[in-house]
C-alpha positions in Angstrom: -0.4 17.5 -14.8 2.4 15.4 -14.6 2.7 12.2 -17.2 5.1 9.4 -16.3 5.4 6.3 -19.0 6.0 2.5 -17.0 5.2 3.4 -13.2 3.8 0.4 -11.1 1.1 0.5 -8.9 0.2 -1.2 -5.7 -3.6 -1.8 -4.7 -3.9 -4.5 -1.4 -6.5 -4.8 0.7 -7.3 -7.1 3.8 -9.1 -10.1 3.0 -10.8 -11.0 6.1 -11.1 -7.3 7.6 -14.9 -7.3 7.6 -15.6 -10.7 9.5 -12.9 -9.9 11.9 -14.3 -6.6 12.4 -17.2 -8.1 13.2 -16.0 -10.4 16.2 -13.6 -7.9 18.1 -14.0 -4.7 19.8 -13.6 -1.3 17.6 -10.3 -0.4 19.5 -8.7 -4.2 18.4 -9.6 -3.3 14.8 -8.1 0.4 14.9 -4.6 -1.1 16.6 -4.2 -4.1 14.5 -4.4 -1.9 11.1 -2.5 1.4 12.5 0.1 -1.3 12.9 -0.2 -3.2 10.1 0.0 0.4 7.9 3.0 1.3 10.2 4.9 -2.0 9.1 4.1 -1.2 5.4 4.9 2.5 5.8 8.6 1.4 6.9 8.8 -1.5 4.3 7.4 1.5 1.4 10.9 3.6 2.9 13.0 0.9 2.4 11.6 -0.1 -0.5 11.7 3.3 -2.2 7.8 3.7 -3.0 5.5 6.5 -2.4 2.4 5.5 -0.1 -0.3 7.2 -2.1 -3.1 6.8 0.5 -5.0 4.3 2.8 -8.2 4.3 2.7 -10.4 1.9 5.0 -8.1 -1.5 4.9 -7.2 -0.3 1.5 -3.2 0.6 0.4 -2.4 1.8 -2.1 1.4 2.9 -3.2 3.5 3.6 -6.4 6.9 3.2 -7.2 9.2 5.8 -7.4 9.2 8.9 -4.8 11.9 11.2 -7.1 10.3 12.0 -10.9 14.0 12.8 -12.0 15.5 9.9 -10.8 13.6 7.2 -12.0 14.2 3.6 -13.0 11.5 1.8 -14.1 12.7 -2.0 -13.7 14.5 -1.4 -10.5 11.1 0.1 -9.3 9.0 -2.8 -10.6 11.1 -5.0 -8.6 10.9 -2.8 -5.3 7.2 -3.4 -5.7 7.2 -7.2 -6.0 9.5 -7.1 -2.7 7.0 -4.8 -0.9 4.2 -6.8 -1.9 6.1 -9.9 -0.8 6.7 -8.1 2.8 3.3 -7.6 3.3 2.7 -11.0 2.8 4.7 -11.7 5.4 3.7 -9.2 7.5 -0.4 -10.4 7.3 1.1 -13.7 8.1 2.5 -12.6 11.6 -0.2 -10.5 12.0 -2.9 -13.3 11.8 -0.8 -15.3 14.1 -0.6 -12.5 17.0 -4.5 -11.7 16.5 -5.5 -15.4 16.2 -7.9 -15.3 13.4 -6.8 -17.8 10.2 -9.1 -15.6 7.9 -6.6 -12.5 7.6 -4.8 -12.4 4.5 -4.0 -9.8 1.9 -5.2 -9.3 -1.9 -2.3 -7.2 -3.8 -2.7 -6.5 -7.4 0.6 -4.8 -9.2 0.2 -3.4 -12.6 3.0 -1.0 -14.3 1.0 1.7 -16.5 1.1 4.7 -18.6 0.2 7.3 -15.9 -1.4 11.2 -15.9 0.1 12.8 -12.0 -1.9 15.7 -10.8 -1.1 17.6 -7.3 -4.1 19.0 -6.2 -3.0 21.5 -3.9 -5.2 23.6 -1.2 -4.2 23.3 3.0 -3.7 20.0 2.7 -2.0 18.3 -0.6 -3.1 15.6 -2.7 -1.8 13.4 -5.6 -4.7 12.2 -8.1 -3.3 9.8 -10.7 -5.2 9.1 -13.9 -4.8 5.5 -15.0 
């Protein structure tokens, strides 16, 4: 186990997933969040951050992808500008799909963190808050 001091977390979700869910077919649900995660995927690239998982309408990422080239300010900042992109991004997104309830809740916190790998056919990070 890995511990890293000052790493900053992203948790966002889509506010509104549930009652759009409810009033489109399951194939508009699946293509408006593969590319919704798509977008963020690119904007966590260019951004420098490590897409932890997905998990429902759930993201979740963290903010450095090399342990032994970290700085913790400049990664802070990389997360506010990702989390300000998906903003965006939620924005044209509920314009295309016409529904004004789709937004996004992002919460950002920069904590003392344990890292595990959990490693078998197919690997995982855990992180211990």
């Amino acid at each position: 186990m890995d511990i890293f001091e000052d790493v900053t977390i992203l948790f966002a979700d889509i506010a509104g997933f549930t009652s759009y869910g409810a009033k489109v077919e399951p194939v508009q649900i699946v293509e408006m969040v593969s590319a919704l995660f798509t977008k963020f995927d690119k904007q966590c690239v260019k951004f420098d951050i490590y897409k932890v998982y997905t998990i429902g309408d759930c993201y979740v990422a963290m903010g450095f992808i090399n342990k032994d080239k970290r700085n913790p300010g400049q990664e802070a900042h990389n997360m506010l500008q990702m989390a300000m992109e998906m903003v965006k991004i939620i924005e044209k997104t509920r314009e295309e799909i016409k529904f004004d309830e789709l937004n996004m809740r992002i919460g950002i916190h920069t904590v003392f963190l344990n890292l595990a790998l959990l490693e078998s056919l197919i690997c995982l990070f855990v992180f211990f808050l």
